[in-house]
C-alpha positions as MATLAB code, in Angstrom:
seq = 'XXXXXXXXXXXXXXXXXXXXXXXXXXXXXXXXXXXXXXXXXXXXXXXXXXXXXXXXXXXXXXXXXXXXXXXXXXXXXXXXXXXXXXXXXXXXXXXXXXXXXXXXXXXXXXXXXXXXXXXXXXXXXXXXXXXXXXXXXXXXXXXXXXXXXXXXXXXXXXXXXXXXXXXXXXXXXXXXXXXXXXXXXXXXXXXXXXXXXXXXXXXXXXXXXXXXXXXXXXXXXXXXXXXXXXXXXXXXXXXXXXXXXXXXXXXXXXXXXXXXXXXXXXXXXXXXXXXXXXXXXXXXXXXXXXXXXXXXXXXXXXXXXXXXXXXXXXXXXXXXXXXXXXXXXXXXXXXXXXXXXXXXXXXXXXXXXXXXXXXXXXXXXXXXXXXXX';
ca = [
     125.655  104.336  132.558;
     126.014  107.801  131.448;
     124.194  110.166  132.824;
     121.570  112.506  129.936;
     122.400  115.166  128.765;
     120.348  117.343  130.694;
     121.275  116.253  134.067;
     124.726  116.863  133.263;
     124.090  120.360  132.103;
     122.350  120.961  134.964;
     124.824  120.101  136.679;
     127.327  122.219  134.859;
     125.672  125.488  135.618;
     125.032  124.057  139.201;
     128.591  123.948  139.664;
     129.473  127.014  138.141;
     126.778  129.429  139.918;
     128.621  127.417  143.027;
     132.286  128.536  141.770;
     131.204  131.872  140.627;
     129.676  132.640  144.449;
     132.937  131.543  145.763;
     135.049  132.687  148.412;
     134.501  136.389  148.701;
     130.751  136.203  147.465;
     131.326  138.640  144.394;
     132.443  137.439  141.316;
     135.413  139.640  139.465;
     135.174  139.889  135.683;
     137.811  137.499  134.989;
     135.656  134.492  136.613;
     132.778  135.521  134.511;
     134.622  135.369  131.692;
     136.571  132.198  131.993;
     132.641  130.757  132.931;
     131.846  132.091  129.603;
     134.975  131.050  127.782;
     134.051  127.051  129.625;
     130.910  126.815  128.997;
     131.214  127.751  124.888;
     133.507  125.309  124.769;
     131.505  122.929  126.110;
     128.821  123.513  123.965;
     131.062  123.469  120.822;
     132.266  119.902  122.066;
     129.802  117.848  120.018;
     131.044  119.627  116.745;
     134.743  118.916  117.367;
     136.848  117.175  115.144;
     139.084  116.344  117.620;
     137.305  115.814  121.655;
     140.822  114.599  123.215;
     141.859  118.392  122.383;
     138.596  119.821  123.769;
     138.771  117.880  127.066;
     142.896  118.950  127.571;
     140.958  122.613  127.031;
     138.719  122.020  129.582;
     140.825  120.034  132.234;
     143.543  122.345  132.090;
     142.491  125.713  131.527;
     141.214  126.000  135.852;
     144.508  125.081  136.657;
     146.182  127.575  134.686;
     143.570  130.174  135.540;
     144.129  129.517  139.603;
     147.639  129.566  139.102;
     147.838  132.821  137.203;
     144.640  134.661  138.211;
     142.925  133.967  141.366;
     144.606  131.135  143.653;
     140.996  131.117  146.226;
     139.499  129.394  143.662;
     141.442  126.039  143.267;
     139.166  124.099  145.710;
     136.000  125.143  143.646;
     137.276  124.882  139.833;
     138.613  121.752  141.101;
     135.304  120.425  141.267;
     134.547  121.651  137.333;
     138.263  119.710  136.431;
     136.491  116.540  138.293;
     133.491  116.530  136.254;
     135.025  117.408  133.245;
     137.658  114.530  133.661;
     134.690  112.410  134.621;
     132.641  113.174  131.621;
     135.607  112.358  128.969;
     135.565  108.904  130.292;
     132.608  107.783  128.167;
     133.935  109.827  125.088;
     138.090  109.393  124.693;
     139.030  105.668  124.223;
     140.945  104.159  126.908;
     144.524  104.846  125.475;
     144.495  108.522  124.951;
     142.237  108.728  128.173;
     145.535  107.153  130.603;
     147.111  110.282  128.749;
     144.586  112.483  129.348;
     144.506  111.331  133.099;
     147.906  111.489  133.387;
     147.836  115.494  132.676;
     144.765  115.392  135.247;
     146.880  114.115  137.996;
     150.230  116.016  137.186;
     148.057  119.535  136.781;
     146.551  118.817  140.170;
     150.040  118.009  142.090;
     151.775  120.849  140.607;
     148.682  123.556  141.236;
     148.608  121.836  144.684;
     151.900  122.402  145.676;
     151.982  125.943  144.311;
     148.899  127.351  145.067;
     147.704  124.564  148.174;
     147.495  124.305  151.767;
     150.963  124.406  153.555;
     149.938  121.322  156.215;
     151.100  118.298  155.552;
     148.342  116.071  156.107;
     145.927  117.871  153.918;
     148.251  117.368  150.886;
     148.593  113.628  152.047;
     145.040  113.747  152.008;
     143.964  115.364  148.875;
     146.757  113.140  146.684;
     144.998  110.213  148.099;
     141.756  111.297  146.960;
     142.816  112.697  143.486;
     144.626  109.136  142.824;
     141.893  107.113  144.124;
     139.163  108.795  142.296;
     141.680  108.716  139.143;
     141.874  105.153  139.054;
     138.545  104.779  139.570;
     137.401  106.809  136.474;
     140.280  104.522  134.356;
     138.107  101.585  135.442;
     135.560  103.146  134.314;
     136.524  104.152  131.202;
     138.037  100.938  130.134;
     134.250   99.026  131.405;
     132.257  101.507  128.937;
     134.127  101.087  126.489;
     134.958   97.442  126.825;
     130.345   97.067  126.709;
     130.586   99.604  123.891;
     132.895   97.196  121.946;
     130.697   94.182  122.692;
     127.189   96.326  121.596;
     128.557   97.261  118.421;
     129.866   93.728  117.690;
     126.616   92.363  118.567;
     125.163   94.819  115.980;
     127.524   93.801  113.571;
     126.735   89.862  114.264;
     122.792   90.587  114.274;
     123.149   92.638  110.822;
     125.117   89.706  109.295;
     122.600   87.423  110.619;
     119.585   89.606  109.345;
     121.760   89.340  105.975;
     122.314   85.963  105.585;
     118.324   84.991  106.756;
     117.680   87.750  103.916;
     119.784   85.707  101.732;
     118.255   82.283  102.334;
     114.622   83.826  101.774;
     115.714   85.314   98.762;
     117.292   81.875   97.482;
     114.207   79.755   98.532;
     112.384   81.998   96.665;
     114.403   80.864   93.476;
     115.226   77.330   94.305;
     110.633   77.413   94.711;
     110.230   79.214   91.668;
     112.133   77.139   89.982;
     110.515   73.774   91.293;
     107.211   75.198   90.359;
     108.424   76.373   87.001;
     109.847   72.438   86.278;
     106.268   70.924   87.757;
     104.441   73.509   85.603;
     106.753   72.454   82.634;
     106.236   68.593   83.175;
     102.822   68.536   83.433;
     102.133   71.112   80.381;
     104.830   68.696   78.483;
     103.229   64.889   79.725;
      99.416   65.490   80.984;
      98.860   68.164   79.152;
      99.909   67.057   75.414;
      98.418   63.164   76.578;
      95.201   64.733   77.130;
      95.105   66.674   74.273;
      95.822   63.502   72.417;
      93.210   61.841   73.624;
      90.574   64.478   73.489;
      91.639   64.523   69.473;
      90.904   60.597   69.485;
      88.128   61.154   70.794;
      86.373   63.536   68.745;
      87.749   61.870   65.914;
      85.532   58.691   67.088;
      82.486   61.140   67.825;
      82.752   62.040   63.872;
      82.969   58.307   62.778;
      80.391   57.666   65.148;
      77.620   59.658   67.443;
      77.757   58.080   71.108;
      77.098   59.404   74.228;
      79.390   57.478   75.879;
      82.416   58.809   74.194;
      80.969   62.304   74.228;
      80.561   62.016   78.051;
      84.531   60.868   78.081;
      85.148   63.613   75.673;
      83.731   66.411   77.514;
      85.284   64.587   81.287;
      89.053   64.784   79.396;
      88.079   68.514   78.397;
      87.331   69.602   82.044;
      90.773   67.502   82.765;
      92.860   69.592   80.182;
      90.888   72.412   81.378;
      91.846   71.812   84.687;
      95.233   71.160   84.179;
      96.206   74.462   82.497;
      94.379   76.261   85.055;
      97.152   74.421   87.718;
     100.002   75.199   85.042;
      99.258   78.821   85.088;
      98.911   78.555   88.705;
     102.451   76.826   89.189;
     104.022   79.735   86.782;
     102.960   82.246   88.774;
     104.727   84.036   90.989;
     102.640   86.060   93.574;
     101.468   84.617   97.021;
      98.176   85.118   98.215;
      95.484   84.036  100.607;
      97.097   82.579  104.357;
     100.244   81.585  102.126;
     101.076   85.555  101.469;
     100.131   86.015  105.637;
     103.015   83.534  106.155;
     105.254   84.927  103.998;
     104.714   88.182  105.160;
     105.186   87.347  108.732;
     108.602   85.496  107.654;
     109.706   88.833  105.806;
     109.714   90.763  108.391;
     110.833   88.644  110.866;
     114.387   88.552  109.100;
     113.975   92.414  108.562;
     113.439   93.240  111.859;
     114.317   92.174  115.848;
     110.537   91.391  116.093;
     109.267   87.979  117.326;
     105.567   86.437  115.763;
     103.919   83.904  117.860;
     101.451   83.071  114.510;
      98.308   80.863  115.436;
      96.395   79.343  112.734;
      92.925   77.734  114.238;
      91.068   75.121  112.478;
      89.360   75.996  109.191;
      91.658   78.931  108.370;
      94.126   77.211  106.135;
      91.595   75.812  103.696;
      89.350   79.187  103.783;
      89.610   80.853  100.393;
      89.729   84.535  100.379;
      89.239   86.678   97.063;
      91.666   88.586   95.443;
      90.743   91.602   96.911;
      89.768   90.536  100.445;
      93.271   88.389   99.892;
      95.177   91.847   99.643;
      93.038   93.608  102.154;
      94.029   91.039  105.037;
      97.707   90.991  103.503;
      98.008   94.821  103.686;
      96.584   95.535  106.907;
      98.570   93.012  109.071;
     101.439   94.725  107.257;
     100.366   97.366  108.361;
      99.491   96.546  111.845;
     102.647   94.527  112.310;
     104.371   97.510  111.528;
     102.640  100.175  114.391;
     103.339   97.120  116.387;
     107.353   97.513  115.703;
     107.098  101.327  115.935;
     105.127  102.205  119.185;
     104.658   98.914  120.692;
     107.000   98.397  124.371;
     107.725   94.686  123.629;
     109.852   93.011  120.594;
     106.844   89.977  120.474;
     103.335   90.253  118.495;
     100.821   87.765  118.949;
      98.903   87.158  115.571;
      96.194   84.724  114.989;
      93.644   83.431  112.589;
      90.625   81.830  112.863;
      87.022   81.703  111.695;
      84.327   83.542  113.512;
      80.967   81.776  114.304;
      79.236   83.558  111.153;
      81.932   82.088  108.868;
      84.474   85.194  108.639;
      88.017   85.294  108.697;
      88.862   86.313  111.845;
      92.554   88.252  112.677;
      93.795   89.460  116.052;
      96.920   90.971  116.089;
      98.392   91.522  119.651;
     101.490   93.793  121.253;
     102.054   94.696  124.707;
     101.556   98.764  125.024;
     102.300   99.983  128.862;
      99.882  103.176  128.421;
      96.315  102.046  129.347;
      95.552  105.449  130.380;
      96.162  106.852  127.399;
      93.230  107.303  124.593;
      93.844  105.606  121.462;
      94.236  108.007  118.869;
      93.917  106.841  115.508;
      96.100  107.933  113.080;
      96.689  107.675  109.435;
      97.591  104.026  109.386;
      94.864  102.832  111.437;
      92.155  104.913  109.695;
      93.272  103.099  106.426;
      93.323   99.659  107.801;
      89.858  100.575  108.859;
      88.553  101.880  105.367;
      90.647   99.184  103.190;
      88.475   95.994  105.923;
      85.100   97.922  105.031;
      85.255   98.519  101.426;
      85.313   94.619  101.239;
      82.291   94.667  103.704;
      84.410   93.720  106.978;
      84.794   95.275  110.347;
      87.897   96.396  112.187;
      87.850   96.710  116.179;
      91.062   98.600  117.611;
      91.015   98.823  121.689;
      93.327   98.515  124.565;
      93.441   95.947  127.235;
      95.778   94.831  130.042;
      98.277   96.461  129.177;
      98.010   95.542  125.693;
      97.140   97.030  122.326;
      94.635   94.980  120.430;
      93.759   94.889  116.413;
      90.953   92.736  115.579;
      89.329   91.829  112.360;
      86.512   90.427  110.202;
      86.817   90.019  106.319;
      83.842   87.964  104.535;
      85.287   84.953  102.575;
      83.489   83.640   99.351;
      80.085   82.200   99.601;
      80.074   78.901   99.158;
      84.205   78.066  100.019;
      84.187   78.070  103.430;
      86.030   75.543  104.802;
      84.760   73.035  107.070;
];
């Protein structure tokens, strides 16, 4: 794993205040400026076009320096070349890093030999060392990259995925609408004109004849037609509300998203019947809270659940872990809405922390009289 940026620039101007004390303990101009002339170029690596040529720059130029300046300093910018060699390894793919290695290890023999120790065994010794730790950083290179290559092509498989469960949502959506629109069509086209015809029978026997029996039938296949165009329009339309538009919600962003819903529906909740407005309150603000949940929460899962509370509201909990119990909540612009939108309908909101999770919990009033049972 690479190391932050930080620590390595730490480290950079660790090891330069360490090459710059060198040897004789007072740095010449020409050190200073070649530590100037290094680190700009460092800094200006990010903005590169082209980072194989900034990392030859930077491997090659101490070499070239001790061999043509100051020869006392090959031990310390050595150590400079190492972490510059070892830092390319998680940027230069692995074929032009073998090159760039390559010129690592053929600078270092030929700076050795020309500006290095005359004894035999510390050239044995140092070779050893510059090979071994050579191979190890092509090992390395090739192992970053190689998990690099599998990351991105799990992003690629996940974003297809995410597409395709897009897809499908978007084509049940049709292949519903369209079911809906067919039911709606059938029963406007057979029940519909059938009841009409009978209603016209009907009251055409009510004008040949009072009777309260065939008013009473009359005024039954009136609340039937009634009935039945109120389910036709109902069938036509599109939107989703009450638990149905929770669902749908949660299944939205689900195939948006790399989040996980463990959604618990507890008796009662599926036949309560919500308002239109208390229906788009609860809609809204478990959008809303599932979304903070995605943005500051420290886990991928969010427990919701519904339920009825022991007055007859319509209870929601919405649950993520959050690792910062120490922390006071502070409620921002989200949650302050979530809060207004549940009491203008004459509910409650509760937001609070608690073993190590962060907790959302809700009351919104449902209709007198439709309570479930």
């Amino acid at each position: 794993m690479m190391l932050p940026f930080y620590v390595r620039l730490f480290l950079v101007f660790i090891i330069w205040l360490f090459i710059i004390s060198g040897p004789k303990g007072d740095p010449g101009t020409s050190i200073l400026f070649y530590c100037s002339f290094y680190i700009a170029i460092y800094f200006l690596m990010p903005i590169m076009k082209s980072k194989l040529l900034g990392n030859l720059i930077l491997i090659t130029t101490p070499f070239l320096y001790v061999t043509m300046i100051d020869s006392s300093l090959f031990y310390y910018l050595l150590l400079i070349v190492l972490f510059s060699i070892y830092e390319s390894a998680y940027f230069i793919e692995p074929k032009l890093y073998r090159f760039l290695a390559a010129v690592f290890v053929g600078f270092s023999f030929i700076t050795y030999f020309i500006v290095g120790s005359d004894q035999l065994n510390i050239i044995s010794i140092s070779i050893f060392y510059i090979l071994i730790l050579t191979i190890s950083l092509l090992f390395l290179n090739s192992y970053f990259f190689l998990v690099k290559e599998k990351s991105d092509l799990y992003e690629q498989v996940l974003e297809e995925y995410r597409n395709v469960k897009r897809q499908s949502l978007k084509n049940e959506k049709v292949v519903r609408t369209e079911e809906r629109t067919r039911i709606a069509r059938e029963m406007h086209d057979s029940v519909g004109h059938k009841l009409t015809a009978l209603s016209i029978h009907l009251e055409m026997l009510l004008i040949e004849k009072k009777n309260e029996t065939f008013q009473n039938m009359k005024e039954t296949v009136d609340e039937c037609l009634e009935e039945t165009r109120r389910a036709v329009r109902a069938l036509k339309s599109e939107d989703i509300e009450g638990i149905a538009s929770v669902i749908q919600l949660i299944r939205k962003l689900e195939s948006e998203s790399h989040m996980r819903v463990n959604f618990t529906t507890k008796q009662g909740v599926l036949g309560a019947n919500l308002s239109n407005q208390n229906s788009v309150v609860l809609y809204r603000v478990l959008q809303e809270s599932l979304t903070n949940a995605m943005k500051y929460g420290h886990s991928r899962e969010v427990i919701v659940t519904l339920g009825i509370s022991a007055i007859g509201e319509l209870l929601f909990t919405v649950k993520n872990a959050y690792h910062h119990s120490s922390q006071q909540i502070h409620e921002g612009f989200g949650l302050k809405n979530m809060r207004l939108r549940v009491k203008e309908v004459g509910g409650r909101l509760e937001i609070y922390q608690s073993d190590d999770s962060f907790v959302i919990e809700g009351y919104i009033p449902l209709e007198e009289g439709k309570k479930s049972d």
